[in-house]
SERO-4910 file (N, C-alpha, C, O; in steps of 0.05 Angstrom, whole numbers):
BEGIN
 pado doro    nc1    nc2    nc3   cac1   cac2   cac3    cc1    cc2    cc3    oc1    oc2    oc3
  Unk    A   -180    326    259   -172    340    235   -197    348    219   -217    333    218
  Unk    A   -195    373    206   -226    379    189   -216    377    160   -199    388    146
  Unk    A   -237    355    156   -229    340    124   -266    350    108   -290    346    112
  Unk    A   -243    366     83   -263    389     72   -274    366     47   -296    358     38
  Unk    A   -241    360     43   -248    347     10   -240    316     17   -245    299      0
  Unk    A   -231    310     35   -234    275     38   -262    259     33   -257    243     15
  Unk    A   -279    258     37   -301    251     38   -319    253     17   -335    235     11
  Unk    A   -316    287      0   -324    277    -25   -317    266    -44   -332    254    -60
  Unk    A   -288    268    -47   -265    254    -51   -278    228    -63   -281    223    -87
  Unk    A   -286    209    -38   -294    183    -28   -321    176    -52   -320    160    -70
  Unk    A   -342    193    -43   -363    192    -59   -358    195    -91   -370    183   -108
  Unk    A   -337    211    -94   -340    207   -131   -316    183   -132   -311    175   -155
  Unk    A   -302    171   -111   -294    150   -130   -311    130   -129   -311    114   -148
  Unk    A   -325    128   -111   -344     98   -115   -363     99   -147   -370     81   -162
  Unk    A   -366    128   -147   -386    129   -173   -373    121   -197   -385    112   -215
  Unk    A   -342    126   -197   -322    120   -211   -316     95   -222   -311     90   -246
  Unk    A   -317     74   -193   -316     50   -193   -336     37   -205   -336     13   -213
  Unk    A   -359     57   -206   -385     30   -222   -378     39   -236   -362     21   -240
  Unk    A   -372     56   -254   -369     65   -280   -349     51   -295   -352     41   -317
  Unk    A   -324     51   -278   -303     36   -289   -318      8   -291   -316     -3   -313
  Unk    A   -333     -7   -270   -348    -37   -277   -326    -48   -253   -322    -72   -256
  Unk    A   -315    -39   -237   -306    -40   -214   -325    -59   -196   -350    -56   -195
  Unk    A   -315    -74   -184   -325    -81   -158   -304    -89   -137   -286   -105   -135
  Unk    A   -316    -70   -121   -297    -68    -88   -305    -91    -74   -329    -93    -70
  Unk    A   -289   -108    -66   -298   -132    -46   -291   -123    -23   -268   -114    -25
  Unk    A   -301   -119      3   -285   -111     28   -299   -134     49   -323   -140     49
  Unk    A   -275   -146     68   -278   -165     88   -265   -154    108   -246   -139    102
  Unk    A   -271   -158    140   -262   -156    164   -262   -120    173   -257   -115    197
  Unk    A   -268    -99    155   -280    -86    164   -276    -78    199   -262    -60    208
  Unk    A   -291    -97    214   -289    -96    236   -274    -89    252   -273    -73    270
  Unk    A   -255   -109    241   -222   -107    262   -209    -75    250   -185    -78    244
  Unk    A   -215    -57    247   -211    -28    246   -220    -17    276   -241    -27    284
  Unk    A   -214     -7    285   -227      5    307   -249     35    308   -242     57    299
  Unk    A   -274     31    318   -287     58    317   -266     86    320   -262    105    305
  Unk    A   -258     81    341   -250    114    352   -218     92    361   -215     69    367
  Unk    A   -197    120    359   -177    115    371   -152    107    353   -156     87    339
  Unk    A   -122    120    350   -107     97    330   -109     82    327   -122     69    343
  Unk    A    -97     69    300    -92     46    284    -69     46    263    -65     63    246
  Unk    A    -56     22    269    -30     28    246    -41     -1    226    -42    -25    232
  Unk    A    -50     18    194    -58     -8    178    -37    -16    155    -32      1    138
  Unk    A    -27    -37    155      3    -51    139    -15    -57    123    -36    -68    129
  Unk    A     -4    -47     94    -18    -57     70      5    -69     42     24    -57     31
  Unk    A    -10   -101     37     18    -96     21     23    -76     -5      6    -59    -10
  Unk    A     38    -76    -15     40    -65    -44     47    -64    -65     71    -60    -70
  Unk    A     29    -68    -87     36    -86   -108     27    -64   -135     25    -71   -159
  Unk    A     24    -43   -127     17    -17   -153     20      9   -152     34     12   -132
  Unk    A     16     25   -159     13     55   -147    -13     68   -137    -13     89   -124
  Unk    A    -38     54   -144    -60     66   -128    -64     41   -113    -86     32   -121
  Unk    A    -54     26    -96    -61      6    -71    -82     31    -58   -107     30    -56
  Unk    A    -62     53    -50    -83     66    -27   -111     78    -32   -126     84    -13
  Unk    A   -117     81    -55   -146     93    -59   -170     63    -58   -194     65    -56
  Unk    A   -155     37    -59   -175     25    -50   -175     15    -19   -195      5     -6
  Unk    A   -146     19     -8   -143     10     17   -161     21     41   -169      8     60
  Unk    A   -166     45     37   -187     69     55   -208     48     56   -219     47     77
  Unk    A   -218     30     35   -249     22     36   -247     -2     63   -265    -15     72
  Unk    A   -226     -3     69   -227    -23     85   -233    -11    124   -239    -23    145
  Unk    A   -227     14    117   -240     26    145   -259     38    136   -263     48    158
  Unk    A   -279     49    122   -293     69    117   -323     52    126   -343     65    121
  Unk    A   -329     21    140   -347     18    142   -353     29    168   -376     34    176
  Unk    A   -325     35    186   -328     39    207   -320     69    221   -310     78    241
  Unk    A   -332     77    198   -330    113    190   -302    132    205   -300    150    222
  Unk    A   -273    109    179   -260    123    192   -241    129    164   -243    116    143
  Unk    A   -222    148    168   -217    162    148   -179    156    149   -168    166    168
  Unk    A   -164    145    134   -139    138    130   -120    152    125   -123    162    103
  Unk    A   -100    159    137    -79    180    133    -53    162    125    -38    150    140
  Unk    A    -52    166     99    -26    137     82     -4    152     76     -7    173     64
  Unk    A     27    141     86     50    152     84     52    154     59     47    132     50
  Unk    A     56    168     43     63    175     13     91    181      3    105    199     12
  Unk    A     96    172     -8    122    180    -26    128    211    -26    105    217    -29
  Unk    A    141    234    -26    142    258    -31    136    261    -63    123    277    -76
  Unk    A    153    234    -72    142    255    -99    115    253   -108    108    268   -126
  Unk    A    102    241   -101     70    251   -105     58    264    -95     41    277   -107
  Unk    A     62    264    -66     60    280    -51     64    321    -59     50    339    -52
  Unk    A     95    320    -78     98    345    -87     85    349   -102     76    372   -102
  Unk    A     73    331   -124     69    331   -150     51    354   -152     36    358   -133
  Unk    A     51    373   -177     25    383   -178      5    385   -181      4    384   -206
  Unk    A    -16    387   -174    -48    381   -171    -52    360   -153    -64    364   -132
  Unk    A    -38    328   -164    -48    311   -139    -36    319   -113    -45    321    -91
  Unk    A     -8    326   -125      0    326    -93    -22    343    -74    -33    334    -54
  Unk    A    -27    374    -86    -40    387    -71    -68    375    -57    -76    381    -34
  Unk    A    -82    355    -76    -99    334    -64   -104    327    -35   -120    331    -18
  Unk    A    -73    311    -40    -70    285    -26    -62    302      2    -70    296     24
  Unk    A    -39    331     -2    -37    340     26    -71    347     47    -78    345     71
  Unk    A    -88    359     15   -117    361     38   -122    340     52   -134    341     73
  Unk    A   -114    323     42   -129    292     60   -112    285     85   -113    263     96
  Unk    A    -98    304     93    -68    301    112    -58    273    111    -52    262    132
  Unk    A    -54    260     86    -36    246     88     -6    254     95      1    277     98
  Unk    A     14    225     99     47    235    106     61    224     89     64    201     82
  Unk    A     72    250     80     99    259     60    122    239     76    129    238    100
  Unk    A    128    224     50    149    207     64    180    202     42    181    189     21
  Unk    A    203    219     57    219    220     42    242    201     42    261    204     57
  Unk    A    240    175     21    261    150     18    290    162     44    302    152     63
  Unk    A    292    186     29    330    184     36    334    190     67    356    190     78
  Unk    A    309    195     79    303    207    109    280    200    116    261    214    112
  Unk    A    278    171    128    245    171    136    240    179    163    218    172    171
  Unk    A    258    195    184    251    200    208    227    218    215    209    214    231
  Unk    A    230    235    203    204    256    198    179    241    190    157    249    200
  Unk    A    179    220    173    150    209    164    146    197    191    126    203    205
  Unk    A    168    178    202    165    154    230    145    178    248    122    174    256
  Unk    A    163    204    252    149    219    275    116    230    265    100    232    283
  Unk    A    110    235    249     91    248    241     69    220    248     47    225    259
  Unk    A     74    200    242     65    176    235     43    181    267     20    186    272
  Unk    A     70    175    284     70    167    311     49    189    326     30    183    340
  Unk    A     60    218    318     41    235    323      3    234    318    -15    237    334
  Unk    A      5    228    286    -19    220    288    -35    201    296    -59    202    301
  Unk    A    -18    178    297    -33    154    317    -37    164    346    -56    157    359
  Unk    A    -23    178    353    -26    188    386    -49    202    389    -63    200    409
  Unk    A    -56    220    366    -77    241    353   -103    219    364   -120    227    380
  Unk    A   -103    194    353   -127    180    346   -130    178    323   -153    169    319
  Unk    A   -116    182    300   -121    176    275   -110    145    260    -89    134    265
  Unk    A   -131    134    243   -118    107    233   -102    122    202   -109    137    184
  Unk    A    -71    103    213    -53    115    186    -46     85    173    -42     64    186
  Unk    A    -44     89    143    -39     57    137    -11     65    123     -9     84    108
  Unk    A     16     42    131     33     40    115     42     12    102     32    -11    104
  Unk    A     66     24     86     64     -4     68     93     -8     79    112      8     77
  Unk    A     92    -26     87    117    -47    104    141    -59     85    163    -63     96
  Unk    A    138    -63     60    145    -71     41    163    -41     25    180    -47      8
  Unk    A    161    -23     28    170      0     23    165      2    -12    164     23    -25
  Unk    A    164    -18    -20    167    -19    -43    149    -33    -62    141    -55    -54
  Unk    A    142    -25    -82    123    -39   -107    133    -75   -105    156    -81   -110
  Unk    A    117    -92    -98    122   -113   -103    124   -126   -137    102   -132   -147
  Unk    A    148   -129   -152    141   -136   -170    125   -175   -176    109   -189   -188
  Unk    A    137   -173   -165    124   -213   -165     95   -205   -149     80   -225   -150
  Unk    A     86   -191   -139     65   -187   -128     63   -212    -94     50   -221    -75
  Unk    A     76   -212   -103     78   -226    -68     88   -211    -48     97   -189    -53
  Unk    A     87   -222    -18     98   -202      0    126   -206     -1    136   -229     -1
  Unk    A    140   -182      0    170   -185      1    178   -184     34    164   -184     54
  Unk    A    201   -184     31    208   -173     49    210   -144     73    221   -123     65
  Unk    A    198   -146    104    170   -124    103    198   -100    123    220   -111    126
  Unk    A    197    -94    126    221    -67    142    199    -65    169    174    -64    168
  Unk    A    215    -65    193    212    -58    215    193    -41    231    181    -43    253
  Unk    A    195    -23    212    181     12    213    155      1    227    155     -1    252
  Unk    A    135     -5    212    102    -17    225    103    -26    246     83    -18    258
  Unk    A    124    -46    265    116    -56    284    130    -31    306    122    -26    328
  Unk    A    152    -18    293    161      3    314    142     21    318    140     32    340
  Unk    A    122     28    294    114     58    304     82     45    322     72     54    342
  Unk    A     76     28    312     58     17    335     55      5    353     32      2    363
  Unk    A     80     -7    366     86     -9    395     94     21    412     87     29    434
  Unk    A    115     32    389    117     68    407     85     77    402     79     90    422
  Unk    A     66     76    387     45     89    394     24     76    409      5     91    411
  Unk    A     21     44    424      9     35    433    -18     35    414    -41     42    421
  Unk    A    -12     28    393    -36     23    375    -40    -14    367    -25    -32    376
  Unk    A    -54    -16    356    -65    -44    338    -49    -46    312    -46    -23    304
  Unk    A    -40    -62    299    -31    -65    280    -41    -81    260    -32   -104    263
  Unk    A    -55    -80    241    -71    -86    229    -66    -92    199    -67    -74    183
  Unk    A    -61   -120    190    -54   -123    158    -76   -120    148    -99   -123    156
  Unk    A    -60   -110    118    -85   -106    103    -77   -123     77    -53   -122     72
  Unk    A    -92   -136     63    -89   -139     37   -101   -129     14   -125   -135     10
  Unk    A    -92   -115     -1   -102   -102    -31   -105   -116    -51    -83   -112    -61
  Unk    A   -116   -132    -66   -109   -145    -93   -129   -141   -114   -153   -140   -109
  Unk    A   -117   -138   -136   -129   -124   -162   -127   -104   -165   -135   -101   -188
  Unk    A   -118    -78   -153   -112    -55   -157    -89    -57   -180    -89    -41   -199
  Unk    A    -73    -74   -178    -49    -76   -189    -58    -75   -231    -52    -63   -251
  Unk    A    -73    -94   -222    -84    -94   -257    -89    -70   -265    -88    -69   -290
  Unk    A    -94    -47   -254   -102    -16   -265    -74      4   -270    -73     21   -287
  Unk    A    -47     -4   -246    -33     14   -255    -13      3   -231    -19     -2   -208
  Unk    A     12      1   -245     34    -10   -238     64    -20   -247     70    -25   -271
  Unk    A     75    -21   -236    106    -25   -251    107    -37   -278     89    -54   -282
  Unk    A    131    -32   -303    139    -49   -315    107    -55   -334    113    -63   -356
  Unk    A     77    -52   -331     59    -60   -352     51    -28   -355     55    -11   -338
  Unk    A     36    -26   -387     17      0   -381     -6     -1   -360    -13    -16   -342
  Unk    A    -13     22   -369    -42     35   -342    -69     15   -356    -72     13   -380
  Unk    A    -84      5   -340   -110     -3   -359   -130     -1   -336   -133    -15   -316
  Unk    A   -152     33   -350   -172     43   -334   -191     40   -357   -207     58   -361
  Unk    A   -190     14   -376   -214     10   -385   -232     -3   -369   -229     -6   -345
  Unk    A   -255    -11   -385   -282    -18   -373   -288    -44   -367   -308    -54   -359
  Unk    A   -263    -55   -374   -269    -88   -364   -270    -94   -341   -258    -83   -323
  Unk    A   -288   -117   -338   -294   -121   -310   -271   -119   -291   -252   -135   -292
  Unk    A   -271   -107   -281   -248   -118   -249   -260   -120   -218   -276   -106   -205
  Unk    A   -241   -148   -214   -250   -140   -184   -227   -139   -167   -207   -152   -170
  Unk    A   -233   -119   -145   -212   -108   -127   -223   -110   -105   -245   -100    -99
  Unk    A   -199   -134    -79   -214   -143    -57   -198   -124    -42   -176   -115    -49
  Unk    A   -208   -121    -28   -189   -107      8   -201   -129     25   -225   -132     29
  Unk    A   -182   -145     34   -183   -157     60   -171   -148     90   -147   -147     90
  Unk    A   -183   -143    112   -168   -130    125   -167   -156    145   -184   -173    139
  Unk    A   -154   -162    162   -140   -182    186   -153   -170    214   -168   -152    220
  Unk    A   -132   -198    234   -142   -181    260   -125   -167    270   -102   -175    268
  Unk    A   -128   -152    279   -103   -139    297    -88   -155    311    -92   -176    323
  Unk    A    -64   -140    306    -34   -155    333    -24   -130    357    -38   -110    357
  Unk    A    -12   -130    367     -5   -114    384     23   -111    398     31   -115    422
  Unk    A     36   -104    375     72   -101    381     77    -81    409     69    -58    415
  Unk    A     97   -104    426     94    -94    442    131    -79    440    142    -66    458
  Unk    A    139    -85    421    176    -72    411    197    -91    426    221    -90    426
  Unk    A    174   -114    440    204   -122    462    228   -136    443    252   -136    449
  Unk    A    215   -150    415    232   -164    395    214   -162    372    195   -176    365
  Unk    A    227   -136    360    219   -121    335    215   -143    314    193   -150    304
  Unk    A    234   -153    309    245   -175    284    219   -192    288    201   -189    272
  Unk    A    215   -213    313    196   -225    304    168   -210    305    148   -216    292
  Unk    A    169   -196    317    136   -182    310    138   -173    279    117   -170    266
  Unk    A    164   -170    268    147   -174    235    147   -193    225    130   -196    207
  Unk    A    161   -208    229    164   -232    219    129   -244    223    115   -252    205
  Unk    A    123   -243    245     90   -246    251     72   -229    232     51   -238    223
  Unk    A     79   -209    228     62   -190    207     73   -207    179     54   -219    169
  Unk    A     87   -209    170     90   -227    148     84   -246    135     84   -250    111
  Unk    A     78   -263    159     69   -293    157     38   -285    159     26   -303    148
  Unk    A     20   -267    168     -2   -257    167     -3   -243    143    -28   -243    142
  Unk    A      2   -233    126     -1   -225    109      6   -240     79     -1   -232     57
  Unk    A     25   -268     89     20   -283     69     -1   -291     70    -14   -290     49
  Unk    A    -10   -301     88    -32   -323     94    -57   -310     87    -76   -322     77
  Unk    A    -56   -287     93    -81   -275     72    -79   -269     47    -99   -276     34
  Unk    A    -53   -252     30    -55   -264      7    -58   -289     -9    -70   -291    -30
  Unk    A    -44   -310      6    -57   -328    -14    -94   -340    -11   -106   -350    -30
  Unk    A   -109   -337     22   -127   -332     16   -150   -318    -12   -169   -324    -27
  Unk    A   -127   -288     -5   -153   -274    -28   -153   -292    -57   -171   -301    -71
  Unk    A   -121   -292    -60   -122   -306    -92   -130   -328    -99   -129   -335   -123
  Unk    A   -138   -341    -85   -151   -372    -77   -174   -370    -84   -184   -384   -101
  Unk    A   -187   -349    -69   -221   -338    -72   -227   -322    -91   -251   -317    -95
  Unk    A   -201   -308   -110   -212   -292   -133   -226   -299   -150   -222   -322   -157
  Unk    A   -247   -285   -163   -258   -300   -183   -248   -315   -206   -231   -308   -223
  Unk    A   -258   -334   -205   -238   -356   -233   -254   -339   -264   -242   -341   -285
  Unk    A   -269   -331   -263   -273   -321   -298   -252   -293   -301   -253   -279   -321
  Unk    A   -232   -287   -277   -221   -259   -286   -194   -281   -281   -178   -275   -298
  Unk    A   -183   -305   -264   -172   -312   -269   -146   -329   -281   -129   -341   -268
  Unk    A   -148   -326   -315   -138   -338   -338   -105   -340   -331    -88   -324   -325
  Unk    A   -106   -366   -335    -81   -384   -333    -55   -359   -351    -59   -345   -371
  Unk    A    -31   -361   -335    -11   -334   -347    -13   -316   -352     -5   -306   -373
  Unk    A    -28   -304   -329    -33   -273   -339     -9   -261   -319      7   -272   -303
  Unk    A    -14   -233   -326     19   -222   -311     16   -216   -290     36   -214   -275
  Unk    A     -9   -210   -281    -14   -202   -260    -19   -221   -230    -24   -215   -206
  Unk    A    -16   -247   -243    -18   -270   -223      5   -274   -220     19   -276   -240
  Unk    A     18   -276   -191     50   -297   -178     47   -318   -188     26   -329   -195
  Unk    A     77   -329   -192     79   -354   -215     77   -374   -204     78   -394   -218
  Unk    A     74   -377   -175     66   -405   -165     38   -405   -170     24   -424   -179
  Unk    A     32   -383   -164    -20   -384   -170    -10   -391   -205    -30   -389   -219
  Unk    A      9   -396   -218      5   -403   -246      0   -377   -264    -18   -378   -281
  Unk    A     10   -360   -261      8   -330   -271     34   -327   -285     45   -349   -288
  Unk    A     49   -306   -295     57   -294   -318     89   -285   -297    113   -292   -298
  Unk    A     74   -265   -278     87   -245   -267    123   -259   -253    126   -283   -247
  Unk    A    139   -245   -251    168   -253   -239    168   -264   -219    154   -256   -201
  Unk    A    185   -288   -214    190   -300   -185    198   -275   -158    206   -252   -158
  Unk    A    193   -288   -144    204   -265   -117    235   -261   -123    244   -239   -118
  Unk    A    258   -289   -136    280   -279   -141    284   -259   -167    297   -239   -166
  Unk    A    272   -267   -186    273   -255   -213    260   -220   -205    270   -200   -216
  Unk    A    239   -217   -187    237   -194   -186    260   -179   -166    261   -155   -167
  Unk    A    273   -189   -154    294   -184   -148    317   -175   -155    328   -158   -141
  Unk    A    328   -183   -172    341   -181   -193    334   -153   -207    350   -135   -209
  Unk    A    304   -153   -218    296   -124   -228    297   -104   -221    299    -84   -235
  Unk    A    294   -103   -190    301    -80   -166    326    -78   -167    336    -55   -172
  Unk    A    337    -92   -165    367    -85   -160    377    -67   -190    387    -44   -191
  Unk    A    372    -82   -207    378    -69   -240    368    -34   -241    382    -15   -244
  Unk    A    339    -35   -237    327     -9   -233    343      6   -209    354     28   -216
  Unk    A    347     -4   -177    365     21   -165    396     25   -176    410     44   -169
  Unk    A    406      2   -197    430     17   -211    435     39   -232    452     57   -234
  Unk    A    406     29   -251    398     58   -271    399     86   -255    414    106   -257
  Unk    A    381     80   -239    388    107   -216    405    108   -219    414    117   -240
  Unk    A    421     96   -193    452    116   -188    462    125   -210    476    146   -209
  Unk    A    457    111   -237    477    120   -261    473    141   -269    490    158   -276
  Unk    A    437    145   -271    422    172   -273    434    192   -264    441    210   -278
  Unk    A    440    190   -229    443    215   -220    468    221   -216    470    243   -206
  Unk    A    495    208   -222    511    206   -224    531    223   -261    552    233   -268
  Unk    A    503    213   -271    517    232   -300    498    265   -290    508    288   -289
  Unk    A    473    257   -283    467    292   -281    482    304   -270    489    326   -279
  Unk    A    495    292   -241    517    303   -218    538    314   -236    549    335   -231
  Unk    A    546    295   -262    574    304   -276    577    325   -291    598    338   -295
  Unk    A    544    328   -304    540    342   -323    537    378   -310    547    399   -317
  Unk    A    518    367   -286    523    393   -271    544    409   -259    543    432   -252
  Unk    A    567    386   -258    592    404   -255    608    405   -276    629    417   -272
  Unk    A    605    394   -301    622    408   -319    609    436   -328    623    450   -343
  Unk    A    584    445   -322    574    466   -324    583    488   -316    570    509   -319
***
């Protein structure tokens, strides 16, 4: 693929990041592959996970194509962005088209990272992860590769405001080793991606720095002694939030036909 604006893209956010007082931690690096697909599972716990997730292949000069939501994907200006970077438009109510595009570009040779979790973790833990990751990388004969993001979340994310002030932050990407779904028993190959992806989150949070650490903050899971909702309690909030929906679209639906 010929990537015009990915790359510089790259370069002004790192300048970004010192500016913001940012520091990118990146580990395992390695286990990315030079040349050839890669399917990278990242969890997700904010709305920019993916602009720091890329740093986790870029030592090994390779460039990330992340399933996106459509509506940002449409949005104006970023969307138009994010399509230069050929990322994949991924639409909730139909994900067959994202699955194939996915699959396509892993076959391509391209590393694409998705989030398994489909959804914003509110407790910031891994939820419960959907199938999709180990299917499309056993059908593409690729590596499957967790990733962990943490601290992105403190900049912009569900339920708190945005905070792109200047206080220190640090934001690790840990990446894992590869697994290699072979589809014979979907269920537990995620179930294996899950338990890998706990086991590195609570790694990173273990190793986060203790001076950004402060006892009840919101952004820490309430077992690390943090602020934020249990895995049930955030549960609960999902469910609440997909009922506002339906109610949402259910009065516009009404409103538009009494029209």
């Amino acid at each position: 693929m010929r990537d015009i604006t990915y790359p510089p893209v790259i370069v002004t956010a790192k300048v970004l990041f010192k500016l913001m007082r940012q520091k990118v931690v990146v580990s395992g690096s390695e286990n990315v592959p030079r040349d050839g697909g890669a399917l990278m599972a990242i969890n997700h716990t904010g709305y920019i996970d993916f602009v720091y997730a890329g740093a986790g292949a870029e030592p090994q000069k390779r460039l990330v194509r992340f399933m996106i939501k459509k509506e940002m994907m449409d949005a104006p200006g970023v969307g138009h962005l994010l399509r230069s970077f050929h990322h994949i438009r991924v639409d909730r109510s139909s994900g067959v088209q994202a699955m194939k595009d996915a699959l396509s570009y892993l076959k391509a040779g391209e590393v694409v990272g998705i989030y398994p979790e489909a959804t914003i973790s509110r407790s910031f833990e891994i939820k419960e992860l959907k199938s999709g990751a180990a299917r499309i990388a056993a059908d593409a004969g690729v590596p499957l590769i967790p990733v962990i993001v943490w601290g992105a979340h403190r900049l912009m994310t569900k339920d708190h405001p945005k905070d792109f002030s200047r206080s220190p932050k640090t934001i690790v990407v840990k990446v894992g080793e590869p697994m290699y779904p072979t589809g014979e028993d979907v269920d537990a190959e995620t179930a294996e991606l899950r338990a890998a992806m706990q086991r590195m989150l609570d790694e990173v949070i273990a190793d986060y720095p203790e001076a950004e650490k402060r006892p009840g903050s919101w952004w820490i899971p309430a077992r690390f002694g943090g602020s934020a909702p249990t895995p049930d309690e955030a549960d609960a909030l999902d469910k609440a939030e997909l009922r506002a929906r339906a109610a949402k679209r259910a009065a516009k639906a009404a409103e538009k036909k009494r029209a």
